[in-house]
N, C-alpha and C positions, 0 to 999 in steps of 0.2 A: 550490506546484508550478505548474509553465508546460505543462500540460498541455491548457489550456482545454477546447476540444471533444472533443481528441483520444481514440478509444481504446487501452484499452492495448497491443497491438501496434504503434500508428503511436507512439506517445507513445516505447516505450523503441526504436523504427527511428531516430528522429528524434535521442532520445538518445545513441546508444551511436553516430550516424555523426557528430554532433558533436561526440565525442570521439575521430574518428577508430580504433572498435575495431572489425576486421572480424569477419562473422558467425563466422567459425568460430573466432577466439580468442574471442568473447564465449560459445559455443556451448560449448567445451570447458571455460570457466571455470565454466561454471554446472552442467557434468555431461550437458548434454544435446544431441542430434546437430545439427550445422548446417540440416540439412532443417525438423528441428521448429521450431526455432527462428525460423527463414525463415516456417513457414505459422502460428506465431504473430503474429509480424509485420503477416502480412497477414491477419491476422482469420480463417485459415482454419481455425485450431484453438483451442482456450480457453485463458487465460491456465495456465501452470504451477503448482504449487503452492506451498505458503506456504514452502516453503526453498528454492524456486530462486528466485521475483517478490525473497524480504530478500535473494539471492545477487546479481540484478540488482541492486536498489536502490543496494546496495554501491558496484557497479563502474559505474554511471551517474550517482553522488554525489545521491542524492534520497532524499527522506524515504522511510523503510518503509512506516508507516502508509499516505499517500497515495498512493502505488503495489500498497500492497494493496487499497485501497477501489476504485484502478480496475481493477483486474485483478476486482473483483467477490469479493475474498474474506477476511473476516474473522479478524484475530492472534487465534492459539489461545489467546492469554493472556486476548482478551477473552470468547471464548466459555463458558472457564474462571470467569469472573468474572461471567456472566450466568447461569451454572447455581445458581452458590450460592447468589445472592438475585435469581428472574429477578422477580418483583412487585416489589421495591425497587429495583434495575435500572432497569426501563423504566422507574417512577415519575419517576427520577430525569432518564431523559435526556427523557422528556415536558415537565418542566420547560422544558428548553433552547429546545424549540420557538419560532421566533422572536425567536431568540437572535444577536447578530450572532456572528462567530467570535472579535472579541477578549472579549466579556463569556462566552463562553462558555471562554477560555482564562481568563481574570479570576478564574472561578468554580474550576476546575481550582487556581488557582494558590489560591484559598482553601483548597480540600478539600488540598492539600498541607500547607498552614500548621497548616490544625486536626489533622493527623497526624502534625504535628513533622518533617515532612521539610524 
């Protein structure tokens, strides 16, 4: 993501004007009013929830995941998967600590292998 600093309001302002979509056809695609969307934008309100930030992602062509982690809010799938085995969970991403992101994508791409996918 080319987000660097940014938060997630400047990040999808930045987005969605580089792709030329004004606020209110972006605002009605996602369900919600051009005002809210305007004081997200500008950090005056907290990021949307986890079906309108994947509705953006969509229509601003960027990863879900890292549009969720700026927006501050974790995929229900994963929260799902940390209830189950939350001690084996954290064990696991404790590992990673100090991990760069491709050995951590490396490791991913193992844990895939040994599950046949």
């Amino acid at each position: 993501m080319t987000g660097e600093d940014l938060k997630f309001g400047a990040f999808v302002r930045r987005e969605r004007e580089a792709r030329e979509i004004g606020l209110r056809e972006m605002a009605k695609k996602i369900g919600v009013s051009p005002t809210y969307l305007s004081k997200v934008e500008r950090e005056e309100f907290t990021p949307p929830t986890e079906e309108k930030v994947r509705a953006i992602a969509q229509i601003i062509e960027c990863d879900v995941d890292e549009l969720l982690a700026l927006a501050g809010r974790m995929p229900a799938d994963l929260a799902d998967i940390i209830k189950r085995a939350p001690v084996e969970v954290s064990a696991l991403l404790r590992t990673t600590r100090g991990m760069t992101r491709d050995e951590i994508a490396r490791l991913a791409e193992e844990a895939k292998k040994a599950r046949g996918e």
